[in-house]
C-alpha positions in Angstrom: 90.2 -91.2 58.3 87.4 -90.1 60.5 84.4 -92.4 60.8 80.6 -91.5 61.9 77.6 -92.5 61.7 74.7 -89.6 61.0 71.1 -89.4 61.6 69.1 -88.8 58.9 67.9 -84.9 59.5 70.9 -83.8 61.6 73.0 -81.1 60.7 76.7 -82.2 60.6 79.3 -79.5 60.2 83.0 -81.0 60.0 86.5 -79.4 59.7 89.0 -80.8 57.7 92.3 -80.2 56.5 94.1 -81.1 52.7 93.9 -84.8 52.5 91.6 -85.2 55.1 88.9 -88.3 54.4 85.6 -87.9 56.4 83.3 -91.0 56.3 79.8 -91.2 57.1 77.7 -94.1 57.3 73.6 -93.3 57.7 72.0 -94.6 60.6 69.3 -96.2 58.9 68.4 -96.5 55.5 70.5 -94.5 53.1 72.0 -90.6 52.4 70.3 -90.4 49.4 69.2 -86.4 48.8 72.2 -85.4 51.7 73.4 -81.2 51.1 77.0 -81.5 51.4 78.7 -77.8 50.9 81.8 -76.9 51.3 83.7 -73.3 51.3 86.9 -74.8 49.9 87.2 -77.7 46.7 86.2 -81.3 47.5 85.6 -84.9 46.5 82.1 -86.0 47.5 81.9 -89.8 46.8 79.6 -92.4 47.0 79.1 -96.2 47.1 78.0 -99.4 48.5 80.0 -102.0 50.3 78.3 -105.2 48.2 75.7 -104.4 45.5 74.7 -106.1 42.7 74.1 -104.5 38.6 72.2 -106.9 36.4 71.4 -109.7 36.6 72.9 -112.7 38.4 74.3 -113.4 42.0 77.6 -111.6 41.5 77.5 -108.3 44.0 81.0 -106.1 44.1 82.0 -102.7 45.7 80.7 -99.4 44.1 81.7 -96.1 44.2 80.8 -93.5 42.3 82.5 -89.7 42.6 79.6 -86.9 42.3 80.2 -84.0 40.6 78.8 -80.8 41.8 75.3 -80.0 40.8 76.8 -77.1 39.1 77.8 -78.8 36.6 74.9 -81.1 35.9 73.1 -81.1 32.4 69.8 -81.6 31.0 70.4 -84.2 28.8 71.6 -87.5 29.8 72.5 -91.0 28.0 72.5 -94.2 29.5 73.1 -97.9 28.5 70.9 -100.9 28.8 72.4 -103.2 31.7 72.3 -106.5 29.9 69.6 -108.8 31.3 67.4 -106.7 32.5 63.9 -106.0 31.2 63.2 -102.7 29.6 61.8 -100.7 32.5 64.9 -99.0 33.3 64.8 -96.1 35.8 67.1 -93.5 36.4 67.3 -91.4 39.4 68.5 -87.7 39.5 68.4 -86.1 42.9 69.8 -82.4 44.0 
């Protein structure tokens, strides 16, 4: 696995073989809105190390696979998280 950390606004171009893992980790703040294209198929996921859902003191690993925005919809459902008021927000970004 190759590790590095990225700037936020930097191009990055990587090479990788079949069953390569490239890891990036943002300098500061987060990746959120980050292009990532590739010319051949790939896995793009993402996550945090200790995060918390809900309410209560419990946080736990995350990781989420992204699909391509090719594939998106319109029309999405979600699910209350229990214990949390009703201002629920969800946050689509391409």
């Amino acid at each position: 696995m190759r590790k590095q950390v990225v700037t936020v606004g930097v191009c990055l171009s990587v090479s990788a073989h079949s069953g390569v893992v490239y890891f990036c980790l943002p300098a500061v703040g987060d990746l959120t809105g980050t292009l990532v294209e590739s010319t051949q198929r790939i896995a793009v996921l993402s996550g945090n190390v200790r995060t918390a859902v809900g309410s209560g003191s419990s946080r736990d690993h995350l990781v989420a696979m992204l699909p391509p925005t090719e594939s998106w919809g319109r029309l999405y459902c979600t699910v209350p998280i229990p214990g949390a008021d009703n201002s629920q927000s969800l946050m689509s970004t391409s």
